[in-house]
TORKOLKE-710763 format. One line per 2 residues: for each residue x, z, y of N, C-alpha, C, O. Coordinates in Angstrom, 3 decimals, decimal comma. Layout:
# residues N
X/Z/Y/X/Z/Y/X/Z/Y/X/Z/Y ~ ...
# end
This chain:
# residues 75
103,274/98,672/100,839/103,991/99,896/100,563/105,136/99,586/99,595/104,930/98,748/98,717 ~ 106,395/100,229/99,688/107,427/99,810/99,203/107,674/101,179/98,332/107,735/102,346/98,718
107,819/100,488/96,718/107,428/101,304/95,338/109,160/101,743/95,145/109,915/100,785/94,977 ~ 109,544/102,601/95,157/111,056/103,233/95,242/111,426/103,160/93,472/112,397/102,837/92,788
110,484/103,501/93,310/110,665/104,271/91,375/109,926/103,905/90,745/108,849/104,326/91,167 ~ 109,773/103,213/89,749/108,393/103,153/88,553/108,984/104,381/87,199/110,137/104,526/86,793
107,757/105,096/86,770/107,749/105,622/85,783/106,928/105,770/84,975/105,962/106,458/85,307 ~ 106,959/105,253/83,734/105,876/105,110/82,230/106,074/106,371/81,874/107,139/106,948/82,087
105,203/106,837/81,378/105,001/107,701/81,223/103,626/108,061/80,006/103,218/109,093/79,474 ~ 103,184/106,422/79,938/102,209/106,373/78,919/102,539/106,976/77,405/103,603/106,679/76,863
101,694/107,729/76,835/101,701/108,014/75,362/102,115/109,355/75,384/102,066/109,958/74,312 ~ 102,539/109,982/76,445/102,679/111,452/76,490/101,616/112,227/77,181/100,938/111,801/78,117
101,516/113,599/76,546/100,622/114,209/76,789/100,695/115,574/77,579/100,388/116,336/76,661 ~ 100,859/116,223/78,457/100,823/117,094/79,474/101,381/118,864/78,658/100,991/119,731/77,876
102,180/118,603/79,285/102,865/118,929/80,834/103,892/117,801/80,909/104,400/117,455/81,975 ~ 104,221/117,152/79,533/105,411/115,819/80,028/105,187/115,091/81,075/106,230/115,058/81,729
104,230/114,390/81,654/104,014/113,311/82,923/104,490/113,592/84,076/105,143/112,929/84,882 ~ 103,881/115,219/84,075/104,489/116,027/85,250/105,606/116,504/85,729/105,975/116,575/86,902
106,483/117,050/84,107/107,615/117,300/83,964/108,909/116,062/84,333/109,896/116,143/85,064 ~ 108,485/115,149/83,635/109,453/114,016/83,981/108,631/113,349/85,741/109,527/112,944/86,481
107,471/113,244/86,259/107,633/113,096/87,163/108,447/114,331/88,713/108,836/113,962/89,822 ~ 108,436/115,353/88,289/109,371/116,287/88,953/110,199/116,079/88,846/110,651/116,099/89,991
111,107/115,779/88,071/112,323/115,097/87,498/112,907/113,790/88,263/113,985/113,577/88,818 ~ 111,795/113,040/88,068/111,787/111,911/89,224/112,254/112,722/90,756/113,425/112,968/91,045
111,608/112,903/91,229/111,332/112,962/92,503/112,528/113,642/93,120/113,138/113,242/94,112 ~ 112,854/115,015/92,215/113,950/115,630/92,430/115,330/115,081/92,627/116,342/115,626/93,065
115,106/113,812/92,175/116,690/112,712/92,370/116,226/111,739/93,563/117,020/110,907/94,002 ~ 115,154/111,840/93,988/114,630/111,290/95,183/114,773/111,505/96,597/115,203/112,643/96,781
114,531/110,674/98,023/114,917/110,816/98,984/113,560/111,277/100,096/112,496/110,713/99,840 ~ 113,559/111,879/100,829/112,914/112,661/101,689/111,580/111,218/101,941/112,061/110,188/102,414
110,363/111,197/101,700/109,886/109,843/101,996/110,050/109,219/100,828/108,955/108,960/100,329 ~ 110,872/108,900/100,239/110,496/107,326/99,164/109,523/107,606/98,375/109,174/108,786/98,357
108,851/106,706/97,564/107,793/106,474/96,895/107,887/105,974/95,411/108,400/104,905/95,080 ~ 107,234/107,036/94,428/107,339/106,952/93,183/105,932/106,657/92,618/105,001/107,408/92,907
105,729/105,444/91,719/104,750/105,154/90,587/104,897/105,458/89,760/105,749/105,004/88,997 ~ 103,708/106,873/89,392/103,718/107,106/87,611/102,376/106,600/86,950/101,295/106,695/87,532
102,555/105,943/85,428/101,964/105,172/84,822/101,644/106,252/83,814/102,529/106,643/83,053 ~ 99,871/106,982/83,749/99,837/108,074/82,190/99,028/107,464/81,643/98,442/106,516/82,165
98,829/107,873/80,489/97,465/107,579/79,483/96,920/108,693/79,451/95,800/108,568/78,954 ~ 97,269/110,324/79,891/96,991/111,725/79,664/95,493/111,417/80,292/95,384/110,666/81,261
94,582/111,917/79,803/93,362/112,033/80,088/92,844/113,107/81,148/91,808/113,044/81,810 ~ 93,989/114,290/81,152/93,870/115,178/82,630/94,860/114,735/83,384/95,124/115,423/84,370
95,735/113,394/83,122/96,512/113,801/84,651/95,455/113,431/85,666/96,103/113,890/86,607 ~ 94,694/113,116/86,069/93,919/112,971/87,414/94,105/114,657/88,234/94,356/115,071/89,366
93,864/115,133/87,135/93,554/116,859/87,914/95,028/117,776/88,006/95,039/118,723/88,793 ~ 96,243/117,482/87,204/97,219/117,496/86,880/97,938/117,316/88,040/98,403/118,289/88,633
98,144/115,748/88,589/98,507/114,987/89,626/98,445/115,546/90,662/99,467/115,705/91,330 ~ 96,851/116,138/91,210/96,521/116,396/92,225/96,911/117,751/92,183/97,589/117,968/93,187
96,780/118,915/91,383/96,656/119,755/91,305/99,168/120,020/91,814/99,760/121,053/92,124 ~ 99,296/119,696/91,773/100,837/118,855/91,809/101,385/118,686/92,569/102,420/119,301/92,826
100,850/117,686/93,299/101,020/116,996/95,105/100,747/118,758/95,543/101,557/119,521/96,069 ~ 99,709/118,963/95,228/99,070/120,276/95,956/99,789/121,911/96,048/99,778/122,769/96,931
100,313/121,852/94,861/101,470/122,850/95,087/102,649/122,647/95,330/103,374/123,637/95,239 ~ 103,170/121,582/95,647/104,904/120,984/95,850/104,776/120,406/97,049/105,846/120,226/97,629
103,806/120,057/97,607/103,847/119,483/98,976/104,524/118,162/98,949/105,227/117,892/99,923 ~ 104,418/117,236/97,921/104,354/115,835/97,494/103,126/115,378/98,256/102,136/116,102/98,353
103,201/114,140/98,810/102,042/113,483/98,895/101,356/112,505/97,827/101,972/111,543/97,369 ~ 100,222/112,770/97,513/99,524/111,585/95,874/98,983/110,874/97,512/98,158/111,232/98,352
99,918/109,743/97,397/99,040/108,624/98,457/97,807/108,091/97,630/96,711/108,359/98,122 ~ 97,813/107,497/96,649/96,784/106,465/96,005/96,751/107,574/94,345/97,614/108,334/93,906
95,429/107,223/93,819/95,456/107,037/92,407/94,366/106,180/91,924/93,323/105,946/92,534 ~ 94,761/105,665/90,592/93,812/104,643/90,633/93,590/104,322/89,037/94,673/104,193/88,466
92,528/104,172/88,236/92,514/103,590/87,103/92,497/102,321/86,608/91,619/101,564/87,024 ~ 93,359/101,895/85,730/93,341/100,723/85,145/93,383/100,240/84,150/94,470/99,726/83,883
91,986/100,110/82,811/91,561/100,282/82,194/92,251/101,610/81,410/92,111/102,599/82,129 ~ 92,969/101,934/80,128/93,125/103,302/79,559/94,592/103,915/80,445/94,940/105,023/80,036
95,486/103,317/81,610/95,862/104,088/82,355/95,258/104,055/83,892/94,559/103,295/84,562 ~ 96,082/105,600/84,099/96,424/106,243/85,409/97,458/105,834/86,162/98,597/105,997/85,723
97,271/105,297/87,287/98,383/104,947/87,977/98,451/106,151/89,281/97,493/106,312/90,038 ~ 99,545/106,830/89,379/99,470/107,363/90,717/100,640/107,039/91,978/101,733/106,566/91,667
100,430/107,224/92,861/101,346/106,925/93,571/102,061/107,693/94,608/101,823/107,281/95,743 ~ 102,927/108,763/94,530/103,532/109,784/95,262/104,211/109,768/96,273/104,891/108,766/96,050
104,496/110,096/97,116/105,905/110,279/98,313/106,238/111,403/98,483/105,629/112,240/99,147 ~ 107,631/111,601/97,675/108,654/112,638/98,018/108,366/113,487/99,916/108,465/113,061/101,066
108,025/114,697/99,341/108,236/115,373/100,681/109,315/115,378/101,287/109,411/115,949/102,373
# end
């Protein structure tokens, strides 16, 4: 899978992850694919809850040790 965007996003705490990942995406192309990197302890439910009202796809999420990695595609 071909990663369009990386975004850190570690050390902030919610609604920022989300906010700057909308932000992302919104300068994004129909399809490409954005990685966001949190430490937020709800983005799991955040994320999903996200994809789920914007009609983003969360292809993958995944933990790795104290982050969240998720992995989106622009509707």
């Amino acid at each position: 899978m071909h990663i369009h965007l990386e975004l850190d996003t570690c050390g902030l705490n919610c609604p920022l992850p989300i906010l700057k990942t909308k932000k992302a995406l919104s300068g994004m192309q129909s399809g490409e694919v954005l990685r966001v990197r949190s430490t937020d302890q709800g983005a799991t439910r955040d994320f999903q809850a996200f994809a789920k009202q914007t009609g983003h796809v969360l292809i993958e999420q995944s933990v790795n040790g104290q982050e969240f990695i998720f992995v989106l595609q622009r509707k």
